[in-house]
C-alpha positions as CSV (number, residue, x, y, z in Angstrom):
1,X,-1.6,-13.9,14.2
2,X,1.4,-15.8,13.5
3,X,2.0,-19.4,12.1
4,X,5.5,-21.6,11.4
5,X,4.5,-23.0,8.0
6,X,6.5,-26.0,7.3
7,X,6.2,-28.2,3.3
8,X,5.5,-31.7,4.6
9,X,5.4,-34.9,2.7
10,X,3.5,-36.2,5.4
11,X,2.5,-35.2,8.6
12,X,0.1,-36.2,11.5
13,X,-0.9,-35.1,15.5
14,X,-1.6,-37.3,18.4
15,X,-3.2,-36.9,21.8
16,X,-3.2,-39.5,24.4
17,X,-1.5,-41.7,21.8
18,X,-4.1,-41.6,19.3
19,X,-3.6,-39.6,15.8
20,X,-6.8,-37.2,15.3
21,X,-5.4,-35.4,12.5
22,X,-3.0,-36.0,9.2
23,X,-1.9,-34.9,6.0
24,X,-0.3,-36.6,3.2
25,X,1.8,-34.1,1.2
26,X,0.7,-30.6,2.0
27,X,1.4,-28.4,4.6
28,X,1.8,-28.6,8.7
29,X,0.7,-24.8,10.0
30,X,1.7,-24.7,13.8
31,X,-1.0,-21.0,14.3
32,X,-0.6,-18.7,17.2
33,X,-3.2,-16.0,17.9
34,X,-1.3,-12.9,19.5
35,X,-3.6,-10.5,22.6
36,X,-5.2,-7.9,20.0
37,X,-6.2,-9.9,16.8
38,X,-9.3,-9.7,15.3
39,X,-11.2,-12.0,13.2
40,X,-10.0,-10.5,10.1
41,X,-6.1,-11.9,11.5
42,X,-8.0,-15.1,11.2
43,X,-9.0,-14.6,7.1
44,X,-5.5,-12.6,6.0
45,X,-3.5,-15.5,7.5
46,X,-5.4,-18.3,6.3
47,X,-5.4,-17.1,2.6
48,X,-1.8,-15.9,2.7
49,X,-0.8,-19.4,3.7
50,X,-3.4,-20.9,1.0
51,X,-1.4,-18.6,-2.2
52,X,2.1,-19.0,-0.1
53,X,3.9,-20.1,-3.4
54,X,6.2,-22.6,-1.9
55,X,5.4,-26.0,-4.1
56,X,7.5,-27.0,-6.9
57,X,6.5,-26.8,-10.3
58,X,7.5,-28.8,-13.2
59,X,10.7,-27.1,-13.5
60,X,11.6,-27.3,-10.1
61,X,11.2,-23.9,-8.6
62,X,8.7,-22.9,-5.7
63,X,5.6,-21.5,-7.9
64,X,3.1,-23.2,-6.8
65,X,0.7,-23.1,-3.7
66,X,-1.4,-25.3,-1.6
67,X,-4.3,-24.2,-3.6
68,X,-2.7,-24.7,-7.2
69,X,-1.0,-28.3,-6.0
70,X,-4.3,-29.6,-4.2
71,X,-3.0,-30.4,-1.0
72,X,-3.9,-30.4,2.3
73,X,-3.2,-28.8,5.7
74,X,-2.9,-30.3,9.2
75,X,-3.5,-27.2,11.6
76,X,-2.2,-27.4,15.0
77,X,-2.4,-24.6,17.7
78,X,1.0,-23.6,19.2
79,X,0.9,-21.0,21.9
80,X,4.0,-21.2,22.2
81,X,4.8,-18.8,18.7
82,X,4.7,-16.0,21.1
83,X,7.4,-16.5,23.5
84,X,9.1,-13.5,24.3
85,X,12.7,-14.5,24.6
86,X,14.3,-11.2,24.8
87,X,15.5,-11.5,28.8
88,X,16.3,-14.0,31.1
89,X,16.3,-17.4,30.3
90,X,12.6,-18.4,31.0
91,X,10.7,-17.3,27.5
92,X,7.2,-15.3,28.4
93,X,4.0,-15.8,26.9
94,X,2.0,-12.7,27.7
95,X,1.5,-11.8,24.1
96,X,-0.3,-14.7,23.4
97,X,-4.2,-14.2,23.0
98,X,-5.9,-15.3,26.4
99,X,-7.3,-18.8,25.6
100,X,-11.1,-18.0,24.5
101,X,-10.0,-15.9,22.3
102,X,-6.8,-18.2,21.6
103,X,-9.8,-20.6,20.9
104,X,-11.6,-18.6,18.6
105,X,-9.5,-17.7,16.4
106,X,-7.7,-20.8,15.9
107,X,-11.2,-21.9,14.6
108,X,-11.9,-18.9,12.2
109,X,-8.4,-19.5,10.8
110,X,-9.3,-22.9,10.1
111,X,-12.7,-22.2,9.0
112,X,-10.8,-19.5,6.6
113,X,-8.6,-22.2,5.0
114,X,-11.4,-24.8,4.6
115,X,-13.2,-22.3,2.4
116,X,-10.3,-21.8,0.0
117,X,-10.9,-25.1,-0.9
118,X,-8.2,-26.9,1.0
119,X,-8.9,-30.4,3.0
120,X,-7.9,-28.9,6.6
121,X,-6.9,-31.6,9.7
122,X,-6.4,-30.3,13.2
123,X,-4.7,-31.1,16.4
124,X,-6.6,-30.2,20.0
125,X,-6.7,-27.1,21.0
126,X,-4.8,-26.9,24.6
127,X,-3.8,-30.1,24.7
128,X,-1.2,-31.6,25.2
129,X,0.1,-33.1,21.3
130,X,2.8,-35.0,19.7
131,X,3.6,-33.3,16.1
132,X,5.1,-35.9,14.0
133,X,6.6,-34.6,10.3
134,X,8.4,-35.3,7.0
135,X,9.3,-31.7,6.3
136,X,10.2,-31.6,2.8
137,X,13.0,-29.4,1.6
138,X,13.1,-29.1,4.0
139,X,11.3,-26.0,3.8
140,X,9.8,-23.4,6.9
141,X,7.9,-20.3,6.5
142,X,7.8,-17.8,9.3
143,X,4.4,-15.6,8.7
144,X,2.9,-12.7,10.7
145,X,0.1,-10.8,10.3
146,X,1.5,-7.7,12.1
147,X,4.8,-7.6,10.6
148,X,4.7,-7.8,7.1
149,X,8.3,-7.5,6.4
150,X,8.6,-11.2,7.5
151,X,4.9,-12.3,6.7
């Protein structure tokens, strides 16, 4: 699985003009589950990004996670993470998960982060959403479950 972790003062998700989800100072985790993840993608990436030490403490440095600074998280489902833009100008998508299990997994992950403890807010899966942010930093974290050189 992958997600674009980005340190938001604030952030919220509309459909149809209408905000179903929002978080005051916490994170915004745009999740992507790749063709071949399992469940346990799900649980690895949802408690990396609850101990991803990217808070400021009192002295100003990033030591602190979600979990120690009691934020929360708006979730939003982005496909789009996998886009294969390595020829041609059109990016591809056929290492996404197929949507079922896009479906399903997007739930465990969110599932997975709710029970560390962290209030968890989510956008629509498959729909079409406007992501609205105060990234603060600003500050974006690229994680991937099958690459941990970058994750």
């Amino acid at each position: 699985m992958r997600a674009l972790v980005q340190r938001v003062t604030e952030a919220s998700v509309q459909v149809d003009g209408a905000v179903i989800g929002r978080t005051g100072p916490g994170l915004l985790v745009l999740v992507c589950a790749m063709a071949g993840d399992a469940e346990d993608a799900a649980d690895k990436l949802a408690l990396r990004v609850a101990k991803l030490r990217i808070f400021r403490d009192d002295a100003g440095q990033m030591n602190r996670s979600l979990l120690d600074m009691g934020g929360g998280a708006l979730v939003v489902s982005q496909f789009t993470l996998a886009a294969d833009t390595r020829t041609g100008n059109r990016p591809g998508f056929s290492s996404a998960a197929a949507p079922d299990d896009g479906r399903r997994l997007y739930e465990r992950f969110v599932a997975s982060l709710a029970a560390q403890g962290i209030a968890v807010e989510t956008g629509s899966f498959g729909a079409g959403m406007a992501v609205r942010l105060v990234n603060d930093g600003p500050v974006t974290i690229w994680l991937d479950t099958a690459d941990r050189a970058t994750g």
